[in-house]
C-alpha positions as CSV (number, residue, x, y, z in Angstrom):
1,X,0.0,0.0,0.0
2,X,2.7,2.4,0.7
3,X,4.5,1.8,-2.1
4,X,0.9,2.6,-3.9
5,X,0.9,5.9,-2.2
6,X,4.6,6.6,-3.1
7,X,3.7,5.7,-6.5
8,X,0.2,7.8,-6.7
9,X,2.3,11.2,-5.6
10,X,4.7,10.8,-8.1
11,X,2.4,11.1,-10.5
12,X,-0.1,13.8,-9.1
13,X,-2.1,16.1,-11.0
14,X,-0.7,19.1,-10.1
15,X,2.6,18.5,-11.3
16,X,1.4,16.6,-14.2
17,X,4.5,14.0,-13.6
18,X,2.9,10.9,-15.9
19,X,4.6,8.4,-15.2
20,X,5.8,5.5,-18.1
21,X,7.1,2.9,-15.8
22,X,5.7,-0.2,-16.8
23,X,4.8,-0.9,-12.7
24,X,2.1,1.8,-13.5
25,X,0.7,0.5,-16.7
26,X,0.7,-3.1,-15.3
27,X,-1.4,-2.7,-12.0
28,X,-4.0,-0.2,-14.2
29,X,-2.8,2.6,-12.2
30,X,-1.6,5.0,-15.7
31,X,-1.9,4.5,-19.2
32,X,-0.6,7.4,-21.5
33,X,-2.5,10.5,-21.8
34,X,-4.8,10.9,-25.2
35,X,-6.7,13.7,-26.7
36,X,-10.4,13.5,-25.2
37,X,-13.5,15.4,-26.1
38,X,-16.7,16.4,-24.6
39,X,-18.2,12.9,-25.6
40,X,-15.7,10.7,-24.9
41,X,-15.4,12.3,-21.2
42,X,-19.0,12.3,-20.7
43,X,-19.1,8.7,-22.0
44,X,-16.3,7.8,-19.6
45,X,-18.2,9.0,-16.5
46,X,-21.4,7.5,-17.6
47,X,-20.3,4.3,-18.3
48,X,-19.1,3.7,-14.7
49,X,-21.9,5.7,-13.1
50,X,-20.4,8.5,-12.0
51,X,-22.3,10.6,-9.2
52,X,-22.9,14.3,-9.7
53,X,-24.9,17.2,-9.3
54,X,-23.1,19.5,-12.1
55,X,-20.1,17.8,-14.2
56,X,-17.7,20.5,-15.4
57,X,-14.5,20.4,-17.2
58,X,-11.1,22.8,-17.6
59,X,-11.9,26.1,-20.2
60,X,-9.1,26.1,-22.1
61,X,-5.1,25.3,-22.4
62,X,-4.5,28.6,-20.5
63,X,-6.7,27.7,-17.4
64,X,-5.6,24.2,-17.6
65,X,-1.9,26.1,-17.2
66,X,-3.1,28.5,-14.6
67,X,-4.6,25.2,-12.3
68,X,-0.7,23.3,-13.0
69,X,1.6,27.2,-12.1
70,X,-0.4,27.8,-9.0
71,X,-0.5,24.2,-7.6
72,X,-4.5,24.7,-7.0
73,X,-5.7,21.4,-7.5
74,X,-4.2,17.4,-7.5
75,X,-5.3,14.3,-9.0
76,X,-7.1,12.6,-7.4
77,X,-8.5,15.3,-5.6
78,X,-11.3,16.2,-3.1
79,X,-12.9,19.4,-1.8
80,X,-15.1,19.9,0.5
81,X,-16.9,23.3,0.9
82,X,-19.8,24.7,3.7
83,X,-22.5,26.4,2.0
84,X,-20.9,29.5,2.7
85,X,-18.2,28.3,0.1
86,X,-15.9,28.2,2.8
87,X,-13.2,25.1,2.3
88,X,-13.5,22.8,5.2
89,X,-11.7,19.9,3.7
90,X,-8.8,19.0,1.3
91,X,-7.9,15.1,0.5
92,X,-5.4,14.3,-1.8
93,X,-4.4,10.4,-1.8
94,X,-5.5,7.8,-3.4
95,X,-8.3,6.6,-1.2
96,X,-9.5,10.2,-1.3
97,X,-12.7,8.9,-1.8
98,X,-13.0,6.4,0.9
99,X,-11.3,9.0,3.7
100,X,-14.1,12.0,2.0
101,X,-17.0,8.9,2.9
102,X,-15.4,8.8,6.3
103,X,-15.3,12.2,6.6
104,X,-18.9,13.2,5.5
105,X,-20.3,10.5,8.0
106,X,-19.0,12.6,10.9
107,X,-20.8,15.4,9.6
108,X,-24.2,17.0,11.0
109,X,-26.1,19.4,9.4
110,X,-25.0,22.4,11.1
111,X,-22.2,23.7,8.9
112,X,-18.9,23.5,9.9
113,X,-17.0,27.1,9.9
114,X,-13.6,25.9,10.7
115,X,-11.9,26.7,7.2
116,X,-8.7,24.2,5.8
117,X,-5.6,26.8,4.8
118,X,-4.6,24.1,2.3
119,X,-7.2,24.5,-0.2
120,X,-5.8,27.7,-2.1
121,X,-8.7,28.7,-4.5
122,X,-12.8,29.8,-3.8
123,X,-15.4,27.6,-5.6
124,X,-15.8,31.1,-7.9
125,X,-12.5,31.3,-8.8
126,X,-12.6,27.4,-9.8
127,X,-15.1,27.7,-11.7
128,X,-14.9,30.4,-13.7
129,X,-11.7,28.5,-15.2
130,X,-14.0,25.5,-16.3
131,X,-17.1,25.1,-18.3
132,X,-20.4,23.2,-17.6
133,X,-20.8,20.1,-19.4
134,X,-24.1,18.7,-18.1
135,X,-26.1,19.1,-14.9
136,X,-27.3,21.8,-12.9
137,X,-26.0,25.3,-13.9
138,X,-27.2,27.2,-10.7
139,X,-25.7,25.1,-8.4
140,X,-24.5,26.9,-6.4
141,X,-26.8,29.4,-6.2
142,X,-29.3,27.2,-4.9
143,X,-28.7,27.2,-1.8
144,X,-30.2,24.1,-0.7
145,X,-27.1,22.6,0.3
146,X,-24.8,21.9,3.6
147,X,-21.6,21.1,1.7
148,X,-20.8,21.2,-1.7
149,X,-18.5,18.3,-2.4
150,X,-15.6,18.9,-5.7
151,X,-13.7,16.1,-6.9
152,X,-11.4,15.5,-10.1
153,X,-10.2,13.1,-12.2
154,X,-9.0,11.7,-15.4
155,X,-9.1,9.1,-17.8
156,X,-5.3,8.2,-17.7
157,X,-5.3,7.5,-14.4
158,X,-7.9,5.0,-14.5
159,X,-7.7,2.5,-11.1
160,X,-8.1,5.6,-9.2
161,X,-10.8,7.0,-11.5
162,X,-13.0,4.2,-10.9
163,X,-12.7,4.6,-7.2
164,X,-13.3,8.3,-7.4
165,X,-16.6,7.4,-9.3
166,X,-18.0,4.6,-6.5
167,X,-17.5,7.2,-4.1
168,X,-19.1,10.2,-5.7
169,X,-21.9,8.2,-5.8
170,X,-22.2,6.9,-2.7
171,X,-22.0,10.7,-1.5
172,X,-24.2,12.0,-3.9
173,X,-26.7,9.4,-2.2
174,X,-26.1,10.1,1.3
175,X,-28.7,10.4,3.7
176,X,-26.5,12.1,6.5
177,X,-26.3,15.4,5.2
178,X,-27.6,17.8,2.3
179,X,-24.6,18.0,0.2
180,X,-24.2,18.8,-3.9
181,X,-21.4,17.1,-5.8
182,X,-19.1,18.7,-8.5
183,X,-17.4,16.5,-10.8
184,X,-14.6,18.3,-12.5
185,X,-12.6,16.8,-15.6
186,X,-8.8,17.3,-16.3
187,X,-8.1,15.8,-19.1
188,X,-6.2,17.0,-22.1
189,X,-8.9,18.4,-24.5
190,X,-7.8,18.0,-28.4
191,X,-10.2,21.3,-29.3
192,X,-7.4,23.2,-27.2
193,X,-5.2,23.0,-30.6
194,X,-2.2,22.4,-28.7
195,X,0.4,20.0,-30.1
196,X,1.1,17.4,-27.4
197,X,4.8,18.8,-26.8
198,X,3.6,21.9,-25.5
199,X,2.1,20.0,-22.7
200,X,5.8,21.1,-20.5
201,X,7.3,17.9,-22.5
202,X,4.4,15.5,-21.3
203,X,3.9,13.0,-23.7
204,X,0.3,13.0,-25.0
205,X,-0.9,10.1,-27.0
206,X,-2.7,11.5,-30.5
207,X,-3.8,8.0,-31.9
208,X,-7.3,7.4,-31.9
């Protein structure tokens, strides 16, 4: 397992270090980054039942820069946010999912107003770097929510994917608290008309 862990920060999303060992590609943990689009993404989350409220994905190449220079979010990634849009909880490992279950079973609905440091960005900010693919547009304006619950992924890092996917579900469904789930997308989009060595040397896959 700790091996795992060593093995899932060496290859987090904020750095974008993708790792080619063939360890990785063995155990289902990487595979090599390809060129997705809004259908192949949405397909990806249906297929494996992904749980959300609104389902958004990066703008641009220039916003998908700004997330990697100020180290704002990781893959896999959780946030957890009151319904003030306060950040009450950052998770960043690779049972993210299973410790953000843990976490939300603890919780009452009175809103917790002790904020984490660690989480360097407001729900705003995020969001007005991404772009709604399905779901609920005003949802965060309606304010029928405890906790609004963020988390990312992407298709190359598939093991973790699927486990980011049982969870969001599972959240989504909760009976404990009132809470609204944000699933955000990272992955390499091929209408950003960037050739794949202007991805800071990262190797993206253009076959098909």
């Amino acid at each position: 397992m700790r091996k795992l862990l060593l093995l899932l920060a060496a290859i987090s999303w904020t750095h974008y270090a993708h790792s080619q060992s063939s360890l990785a590609k063995v155990i289902g943990v990487y595979k090599t980054p390809r060129w997705q689009t809004t259908e192949t993404i949405k397909e990806a989350a249906q297929k494996q039942n992904a749980g959300y409220d609104a389902f958004y994905h990066i703008r641009s190449y220039d916003d998908f820069k700004y997330f990697e220079n100020n180290h704002l979010l990781t893959f896999p990634g959780v946030y957890i946010f009151n319904k003030d849009l306060q950040p009450v909880k950052e998770i960043s490992s690779g049972d993210c999912g299973w410790q953000a279950m843990q976490f939300i079973s603890t919780l009452k609905n009175n809103t917790i107003t002790t904020t984490d440091s660690s989480v360097k960005f407001s729900v705003q900010d995020l969001l007005t770097h991404c772009v709604l693919l399905t779901g609920d547009s005003a949802v965060l304006n309606n304010k029928d929510f405890d906790y609004l619950y963020i988390y990312t992924w992407v298709t190359y890092l598939p093991k973790f994917t699927k486990s980011q996917f049982e969870y969001s579900q599972k959240i989504k469904d909760n009976k404990n608290v009132r809470i609204k789930v944000i699933c955000l997308n990272a992955d390499f989009m091929a209408g950003w008309n960037k050739e794949p060595d202007k991805f800071a040397g990262k190797k993206v896959d253009t076959e098909k």
